[in-house]
C-alpha positions, 0 to 999 in steps of 0.5 A: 475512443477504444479501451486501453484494455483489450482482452489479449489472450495468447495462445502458443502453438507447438506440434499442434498442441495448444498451450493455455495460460504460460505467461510471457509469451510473446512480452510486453508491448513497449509503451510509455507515454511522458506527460511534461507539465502535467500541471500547466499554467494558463499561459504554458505550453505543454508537451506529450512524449510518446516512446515506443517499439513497433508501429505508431496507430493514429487516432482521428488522423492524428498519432496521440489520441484523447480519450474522452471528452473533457469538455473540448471534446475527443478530437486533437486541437489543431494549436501543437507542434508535432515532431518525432525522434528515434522510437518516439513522436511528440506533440507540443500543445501550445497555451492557444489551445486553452483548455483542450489541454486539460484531458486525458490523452493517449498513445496506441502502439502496434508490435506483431499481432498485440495493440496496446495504449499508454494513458496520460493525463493534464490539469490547470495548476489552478484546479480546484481539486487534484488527484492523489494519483493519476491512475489507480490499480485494484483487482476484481472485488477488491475495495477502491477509494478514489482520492482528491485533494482540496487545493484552492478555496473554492466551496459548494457541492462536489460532483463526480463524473465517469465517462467524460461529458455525456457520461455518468454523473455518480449520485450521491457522491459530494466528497473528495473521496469516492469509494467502491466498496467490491470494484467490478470491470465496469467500474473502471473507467475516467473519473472526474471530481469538480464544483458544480457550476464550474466552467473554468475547466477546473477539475480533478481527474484520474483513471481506475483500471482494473484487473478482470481477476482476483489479486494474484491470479489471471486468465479471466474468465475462470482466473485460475492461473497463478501470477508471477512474482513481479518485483519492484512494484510491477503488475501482473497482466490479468489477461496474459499472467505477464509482469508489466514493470513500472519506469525504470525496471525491466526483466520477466520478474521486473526485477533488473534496474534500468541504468540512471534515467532510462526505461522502457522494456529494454532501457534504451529510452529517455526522457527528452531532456535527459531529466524526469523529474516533474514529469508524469510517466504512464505504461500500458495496462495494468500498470498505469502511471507513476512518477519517475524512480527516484521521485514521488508526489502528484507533482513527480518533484519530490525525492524519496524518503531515506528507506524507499526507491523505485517508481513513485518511492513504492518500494521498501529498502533492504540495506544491511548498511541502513536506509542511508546505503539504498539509491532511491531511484535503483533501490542497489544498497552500497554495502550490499543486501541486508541477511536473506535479501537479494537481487539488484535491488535487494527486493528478493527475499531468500527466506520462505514459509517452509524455511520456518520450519524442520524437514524430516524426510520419509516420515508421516505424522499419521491421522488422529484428532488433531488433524485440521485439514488436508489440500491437493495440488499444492507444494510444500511452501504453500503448504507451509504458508497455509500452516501458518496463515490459513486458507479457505476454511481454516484461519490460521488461528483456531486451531494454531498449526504446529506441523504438516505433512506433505507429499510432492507431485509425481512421488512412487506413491502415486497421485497428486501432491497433498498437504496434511496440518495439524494442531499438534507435532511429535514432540506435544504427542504422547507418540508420532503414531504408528504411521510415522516409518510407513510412508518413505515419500511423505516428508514431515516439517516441524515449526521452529520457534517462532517469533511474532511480534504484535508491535512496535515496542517487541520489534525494538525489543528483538533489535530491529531499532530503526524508524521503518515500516513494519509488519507486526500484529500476527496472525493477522499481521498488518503494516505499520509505522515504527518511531524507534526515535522519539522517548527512546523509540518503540512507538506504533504510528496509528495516525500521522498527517503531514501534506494532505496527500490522503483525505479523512473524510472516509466511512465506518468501514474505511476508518475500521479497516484502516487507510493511506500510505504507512509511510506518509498519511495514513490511518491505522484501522480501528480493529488494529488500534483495539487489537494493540490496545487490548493486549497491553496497557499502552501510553498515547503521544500526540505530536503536534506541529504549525505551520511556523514549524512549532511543535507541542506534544501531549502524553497521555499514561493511559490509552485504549479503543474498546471492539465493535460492538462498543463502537470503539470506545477510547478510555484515556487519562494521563496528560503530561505534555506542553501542548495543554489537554484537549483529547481529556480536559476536565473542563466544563465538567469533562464535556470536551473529554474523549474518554468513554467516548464512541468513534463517529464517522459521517455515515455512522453517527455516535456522538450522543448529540443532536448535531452529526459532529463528523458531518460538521466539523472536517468529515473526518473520524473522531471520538467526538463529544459532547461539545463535538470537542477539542481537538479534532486531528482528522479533520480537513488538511487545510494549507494556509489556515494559519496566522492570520486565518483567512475568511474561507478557514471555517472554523472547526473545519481543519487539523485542530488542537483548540487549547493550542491553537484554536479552533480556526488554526489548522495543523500542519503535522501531526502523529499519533502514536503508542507504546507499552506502558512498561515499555522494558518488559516486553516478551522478546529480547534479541537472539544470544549466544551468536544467533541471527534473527531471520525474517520470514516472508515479507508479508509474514511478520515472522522471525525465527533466531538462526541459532549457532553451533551448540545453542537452542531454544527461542532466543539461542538461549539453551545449551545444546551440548557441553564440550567439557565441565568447565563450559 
């Protein structure tokens, strides 16, 4: 069958003059294709959808395709029932067919001069492993891992296969992750996981797209082209620069949201039965597949958490009224946007880089040593971004930037627009030199005061005091999870598990780096946890949870994850917590204990002992011990290994916490999480005397206290000036 991405560059004709990379010329092709039941049983029917503008394109004299052989092959079985609406053609595949339903299929439309296809998916409900996600997205370079989940008791060698039947069966890789460590254009392609021997049809199987760019850039090959914003989890078009918006969006920027139940580029498509829910939608290329708004999980049947909406609940709420006020499928905040949000969806933010700082026009802090660098060709929000986070060369560390110049475009002075760091401002030199009056066109921003914090215990500290996810950790910020609930809030989630929707049986790299979802399954990164760690003397709480809905905890006075080259050694002592001590037991002479213990992965094994505990014992990361250990909380997420465990819970092999539960019972929840030991003596408070904390750019992890009338300093703390004696 033909790709699902073509090269489609545009170009726009007027007086003769060719125009090369303006985005949205001629707007996205309007495709989606509906996979209802994407799990079917062995005796269901189930249905495709195909909804479109323009001219259904057959495929083997049929109008849905499939993609590759699977095993039945790539022509259509002849066991359906056709039918066709307005704008859209379905295909109902009768349980008959057996098992040419489990396949990848697909729907080609043809709207002008552009041919675009829509990819869909189906498995057996009784498949052995299933995706963590039908499609994947990544760009030129970037690390992919692609995830399955272990769903029924099967055992043996895994086997992972791109192409279909006669294409590559990958060698080396018998996981239920596959990982890519810089995906190229080659990469991408269908990929299936299965047991080796199977013939029951009982695979897992999933689609890796890829943008032929880096991230935020099109028009390959040179890719020299900025992306659009594109709001509400759409996907920049790496050969068109155009927005491809997920379900239930719309807009140049996908910033609009479609009215309850409609989607398509212009919202005037519905699913059959006037209800998504359970079923699998997949746009064109880049975009791929996502479950309705509203709705997450493999299955499409789950509602989003309070504080998500959108397409697969991707999108983070804005709400001044709390996470309560957001509508999870539009994303609208009943009581309207919180301060510097915007849009429908409250998904704009108001506040820039530059905002971050203090204009004074005409001015030039001249050239001296305290110049980091300059760029070209670059606006002032750039500049100001590169001020505060790096680019190139310069990391956004060392030296700290305190100021910039900047020149526009097209000034009298002549030349290209230009930006100017430097490490120092006019108020930390001895003078702002003599250039400060000699350049009327160059402007001068100063940075404000500005608040950055490293983690969850400043956010609380600052007023932020909501479970949320976070951006903390400046200058290299990262995203977490904060529980401003448990013991008074503050806590720093740098662990949790709760469904199995994110495997831990990743590398060294994947466990340093950090992985999954902040706000489901996710692990934090070991660099993360040690720049946290090291700060601060932090306290540990686990918390633990059956599968009969007990729960436990243990807390733990001191924590810490030692640098690289220590091999991230934890140091832990502490306990308290009716869970009893398995990460620091003093039995048998502390040979359970984790403390003064490297981290091990399968692939980088520093357990100290004969045996590679990782490989043994669930695959996951761990600070293992001699005896491999007590509690081993990034093992398999195993789902009935309960009470009584059956005989296919191998012992060891799960979620365990041994002085709870044993070795052969594996955990339903758990959360790790630290905070500040003097949790009350944070740096930040919140802003006083009437000031506003103010987040910068999203991304930042930046705020700044917007401070009123007569009032300066960090925290608005500082008079400015005095009415009279008695003020």
């Amino acid at each position: 069958m033909g790709t699902a991405r073509e090269t489609r560059v545009r170009w726009l004709w007027a007086v003769l003059v060719p125009v090369c990379l303006t985005p949205s010329i001629t707007g996205v092709v309007d495709v989606t294709i509906v996979s209802k039941y994407q799990f079917f049983d062995e005796s269901d029917d189930t249905w495709l959808y195909c909804y479109y503008t323009g001219s259904l394109v057959n495929q083997n004299d049929y109008r849905f395709g499939v993609e590759v052989d699977t095993g039945s092959g790539t022509a259509f079985t002849p066991q359906r029932d056709s039918g066709a609406f307005f704008r859209g053609t379905s295909s109902r595949i009768l349980d008959n067919a057996g098992d040419f339903r489990v396949g990848a299929f697909s729907c080609q439309i043809r709207d002008g001069n552009q041919t675009e296809k829509a990819i869909t998916f189906k498995m057996k409900s009784q498949a052995d492993v299933w995706p963590v996600a039908f499609t994947v997205t990544a760009s030129l370079g970037d690390p992919v891992t692609l995830q399955m989940v272990q769903k029924s008791g099967r055992t043996g060698t895994l086997v992972w296969r791109k192409g279909g039947v006669g294409g590559t069966v990958l060698t080396g890789q018998n996981g239920l992750s596959l990982t890519i460590t810089s995906v190229q254009e080659s990469d991408e392609g269908i990929y299936e996981c299965y047991y080796q021997g199977d013939t029951d049809r009982k695979q897992g199987i999933m689609r890796l797209i890829v943008r032929d760019c880096a991230e935020n850039r099109w028009g390959p090959p040179s890719c020299t082209a900025d992306c659009p914003v594109c709001y509400n989890g759409g996907v920049c078009d790496d050969n068109t620069g155009e927005c491809v918006c997920p379900p239930g969006f719309h807009g140049q920027n996908c910033e609009s949201a479609c009215s309850y139940g409609m989607f398509g580029t212009s919202c005037k498509k519905a699913c059959a039965s006037g209800d998504c829910t359970g079923q699998l939608l997949c746009v064109m290329d880049p975009y791929g597949c996502s479950c309705p708004p509203g709705l997450m999980g493999i299955e499409c049947n789950t509602v989003c958490p309070g504080g998500l909406y959108g397409a697969g609940c991707t999108q983070t709420c804005h709400c001044a009224a709390g996470p309560a006020a957001c509508d999870k499928k539009t994303g609208f905040c009943t009581g309207g946007c919180l301060d510097f949000w915007t849009g429908d969806s409250c998904q704009i933010p108001t506040v820039s880089y530059v905002a971050l700082f203090v204009k004074e026009e005409g001015r030039y802090f001249g050239d001296s040593p305290d110049n980091i660098t300059a760029y070209s060709d670059i606006d002032t929000e750039e500049c100001a971004r590169r001020c505060l986070k790096g680019y190139g060369s310069y990391d956004g560390v060392n030296p700290t930037c305190l100021s910039f110049n900047h020149r526009p475009a097209g000034s009298p002075e002549g030349g290209s627009a230009r930006c100017w760091l430097r490490s120092s401002d006019k108020d930390t030199a001895v003078s702002p030199g003599p250039e400060w009056d000699s350049w009327p066109y160059r402007n001068y921003y100063q940075r404000k005061h500005i608040l950055a914090p490293q983690d969850c215990t400043d956010m609380f500290a600052l007023g932020i005091q909501y479970s949320h996810v976070y951006t903390i950790g400046y200058p290299q910020p990262f995203q977490a999870y904060c529980d401003m609930d448990t013991d008074g809030g503050g806590w720093t989630v740098i662990q949790r598990r709760q469904d199995g929707s994110v495997p831990f049986d990743k590398t060294w790299t994947d466990y340093e780096q950090g992985f999954g979802n902040t706000s489901g399954e996710y692990w934090l990164g070991l660099k993360n946890v040690h720049s946290l760690t090291t700060q601060k003397q932090n306290e540990l709480y686990v918390y633990l949870e059956d599968w009969e809905m007990n729960s436990r905890f243990a807390r733990y006075s001191t924590f810490s994850v030692g640098n690289t080259s220590s091999k991230y050694t934890a140091t832990i002592s502490g306990y308290s917590g009716d869970a009893t001590d398995s990460l620091d037991s003093s039995a048998d002479d502390g040979r359970h204990s984790i403390n003064n213990r490297q981290f091990s992965t399968t692939d980088q094994d520093n357990d100290g002992v004969s045996i590679n505990c990782a490989g043994r014992f669930g695959q996951g990361g761990w600070w293992y011990t001699p005896s491999c250990g007590y509690a081993l909380l990034n093992g398999q997420y195993l789902t009935g290994c309960s009470v009584p465990a059956p005989p296919s819970c191998s012992t060891t092999k799960g979620i365990v916490w041994y002085t709870w539960r044993g070795y052969r019972y594996s955990l339903r929840k758990t959360l790790m999480m630290i905070r500040h030991t003097n949790f009350s003596a944070s740096p930040f408070k919140q802003c006083q005397n009437g000031g506003t904390l103010t987040p910068g750019p999203e991304d930042s992890g930046l705020y700044i206290c917007a401070c009123a009338d007569g009032w300066h300093g960090v925290f608005c703390n500082q008079g400015k000036y005095f009415m009279n004696c008695n003020e």
